[in-house]
N, C-alpha and C positions, 0 to 999 in steps of 0.2 A: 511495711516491708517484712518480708519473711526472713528471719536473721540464720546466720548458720551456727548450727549446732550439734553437740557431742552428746550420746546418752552413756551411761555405765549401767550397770543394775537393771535385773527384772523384779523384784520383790517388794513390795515395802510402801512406804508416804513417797512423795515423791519429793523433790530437794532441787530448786532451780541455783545455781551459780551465775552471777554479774562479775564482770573484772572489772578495773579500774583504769584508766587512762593509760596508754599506753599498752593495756594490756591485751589477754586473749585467754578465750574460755579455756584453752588447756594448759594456763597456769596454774589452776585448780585440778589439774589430773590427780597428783598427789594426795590432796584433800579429799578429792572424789573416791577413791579408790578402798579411800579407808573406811566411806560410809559408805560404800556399794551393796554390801551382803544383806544393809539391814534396808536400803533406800532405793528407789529406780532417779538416778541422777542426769541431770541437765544441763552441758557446761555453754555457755551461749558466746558468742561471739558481739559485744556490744556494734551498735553502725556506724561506721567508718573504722573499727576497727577487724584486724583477723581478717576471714575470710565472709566477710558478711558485706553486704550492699553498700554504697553510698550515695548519699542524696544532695541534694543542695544547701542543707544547714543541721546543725545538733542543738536539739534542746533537751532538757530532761524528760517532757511531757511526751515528745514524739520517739523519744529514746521506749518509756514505758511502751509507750503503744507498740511497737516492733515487737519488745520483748512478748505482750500481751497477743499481738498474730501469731508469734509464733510456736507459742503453746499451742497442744494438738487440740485440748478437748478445755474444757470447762473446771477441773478438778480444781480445788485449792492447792495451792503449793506451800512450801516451804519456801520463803525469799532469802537470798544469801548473797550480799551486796559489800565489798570494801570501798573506801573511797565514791570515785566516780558511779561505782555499780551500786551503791550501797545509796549517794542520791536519786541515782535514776528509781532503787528498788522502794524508797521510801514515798517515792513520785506515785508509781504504780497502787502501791496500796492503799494511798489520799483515795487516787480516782478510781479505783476499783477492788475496792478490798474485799467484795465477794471470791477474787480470784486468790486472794493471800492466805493462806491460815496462820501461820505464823511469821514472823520477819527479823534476821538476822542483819543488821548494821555494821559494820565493822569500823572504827576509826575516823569518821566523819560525823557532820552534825546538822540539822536540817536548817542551815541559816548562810548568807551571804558573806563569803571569806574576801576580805580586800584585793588579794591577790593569790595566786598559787606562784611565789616567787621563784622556786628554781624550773616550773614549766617552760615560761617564753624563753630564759634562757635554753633549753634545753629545745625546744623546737625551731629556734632560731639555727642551733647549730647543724639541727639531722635539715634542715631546710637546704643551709648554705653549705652542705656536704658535697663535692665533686664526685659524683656516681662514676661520671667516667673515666676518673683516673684511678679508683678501686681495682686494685685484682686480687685482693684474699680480706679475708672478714680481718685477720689483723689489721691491716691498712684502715678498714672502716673505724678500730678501737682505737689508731693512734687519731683520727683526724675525729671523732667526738674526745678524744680524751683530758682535753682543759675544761668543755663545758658542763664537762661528767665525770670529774676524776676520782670517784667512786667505780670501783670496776663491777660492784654488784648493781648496780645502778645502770650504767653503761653496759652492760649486757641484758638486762632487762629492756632498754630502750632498742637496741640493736635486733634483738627479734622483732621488730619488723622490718629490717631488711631484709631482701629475695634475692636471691639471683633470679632474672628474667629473660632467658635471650633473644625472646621478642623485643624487648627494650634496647631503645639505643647504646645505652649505656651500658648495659646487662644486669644492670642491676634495676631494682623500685620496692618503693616504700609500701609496705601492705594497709596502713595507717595514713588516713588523709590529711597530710599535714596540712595543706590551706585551708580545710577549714576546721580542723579544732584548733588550730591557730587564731581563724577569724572570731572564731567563736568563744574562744576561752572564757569569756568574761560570765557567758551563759552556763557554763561548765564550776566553774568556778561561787557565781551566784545561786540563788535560791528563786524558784519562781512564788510568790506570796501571793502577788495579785493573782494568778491563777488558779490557786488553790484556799485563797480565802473562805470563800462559800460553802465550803467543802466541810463537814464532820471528821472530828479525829478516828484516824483508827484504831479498834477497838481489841483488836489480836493480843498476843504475847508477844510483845519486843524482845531480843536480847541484842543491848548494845553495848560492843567491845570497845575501850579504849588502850592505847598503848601508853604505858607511861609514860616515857619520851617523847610523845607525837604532843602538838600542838591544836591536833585536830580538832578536840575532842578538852571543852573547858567549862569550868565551872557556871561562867555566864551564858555557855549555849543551854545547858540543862531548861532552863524554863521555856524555851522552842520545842524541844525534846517530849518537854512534859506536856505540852497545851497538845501538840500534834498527835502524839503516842504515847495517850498517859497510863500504859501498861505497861512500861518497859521497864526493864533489872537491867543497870549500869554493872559488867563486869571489868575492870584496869586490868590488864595482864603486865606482870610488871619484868621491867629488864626492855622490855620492846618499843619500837616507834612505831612510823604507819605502816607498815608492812609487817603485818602481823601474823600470817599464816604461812611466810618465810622464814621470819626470823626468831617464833616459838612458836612450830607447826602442832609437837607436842599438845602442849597448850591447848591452842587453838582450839584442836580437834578434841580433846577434852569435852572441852566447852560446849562446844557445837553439841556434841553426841549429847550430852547432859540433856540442851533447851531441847534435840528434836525427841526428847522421851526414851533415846535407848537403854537399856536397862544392861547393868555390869559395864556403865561406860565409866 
């Protein structure tokens, strides 16, 4: 599938952005905007998420593949991946790292997480949401608001609510909740056996960790290392998984440093 996407920038390497669960390439506007002058940037819309296509299942393999259509030409890119976008990007560059030049990770690890515990809660609730008796986005914050009582959290989730008034309800989910629901466990795991056969990639990694996050631990390192054994483990400290929200500063730092900008 051909996924939808946002470019910024004429000049420069080019720089693709993945979002994370939940999310959508123009959570990255921010970030993009700050390397536009020196970058031609790529904010994609993961599938089923945003404004991009949906199919009958998510996996990370067919996640890369989308992202891999829908790049225009052959160049290498810059991968720029948190969480969810950050597995799918590390999927991509197993199976085709002619297309990666270098690969940014953000707060994730390339190994199988037991559970992503506050997810189902949290899809259970935008599921068993009453579309129809919504009539202002408040209304939507008070009735996610026990299984999200985090309001930065809860409005991160809430952007993918629409008004729609082709819908019966007038409202709908942009974000397919039955099946990253069905699927989580795929989202949440690592594919091995797929990627077994497979040679490490051989690029420059830069993998960010947040100190608070859980993501990202001492015993996934030796996954990290066998798969991508050119990576620089950077901790940005004070932060969890949300790392390009919660020390964008930072972040962007960082970022500009690993893509070679120079006075960054």
């Amino acid at each position: 599938m051909t996924l939808h996407h946002t470019a910024l920038g004429t000049a420069g390497s080019r720089v693709v952005f993945l979002h994370g669960l939940f999310g959508q390439g123009k959570n990255w506007t921010g970030v993009a905007k700050q390397i536009a002058e020196r970058h031609r940037v790529t904010l994609i819309d993961l599938p089923h998420h945003g404004r991009s296509p949906w199919s009958d299942r998510f996996t990370l393999a067919e996640a890369a593949a989308d992202v891999v259509a829908t790049l225009e030409d052959d160049e290498p890119v810059a991968l720029v991946g948190p969480s969810l976008g950050g597995k799918v990007a590390m999927v991509l560059a197993l199976l085709h790292p002619e297309r990666v030049e270098r690969l940014v990770v953000a707060d994730i690890s390339p190994v199988d997480y037991p559970g992503l515990s506050e997810f189902p809660r949290y899809i259970a609730a935008m599921k068993a949401m009453d579309l129809a008796a919504l009539h202002t986005r408040e209304d939507a914050e008070q009735a996610l608001a026990d299984a999200a009582p985090d309001p930065t959290v809860r409005g991160f989730l809430l952007q993918n609510l629409r008004r729609d008034p082709a819908s019966s309800t007038g409202w709908r989910w942009q974000a397919n909740l039955e099946v990253l629901d069905r699927d989580l466990g795929a989202i949440s795991g690592w594919p091995s056996d797929e990627l077994a056969a497979l040679p490490p990639y051989e690029g420059p990694v830069l993998w960010m960790a947040g100190e608070r996050s859980g993501y990202v631990r001492p015993e996934f390192e030796p996954a990290m290392d066998a798969l991508f054994p050119h990576n620089r483990k950077v901790t940005i400290k004070g932060a969890g998984h949300w790392l390009h929200s919660e020390k964008p500063e930072i972040f962007v730092e960082v970022l500009r440093r690993f893509l070679g900008d120079t006075g960054a």
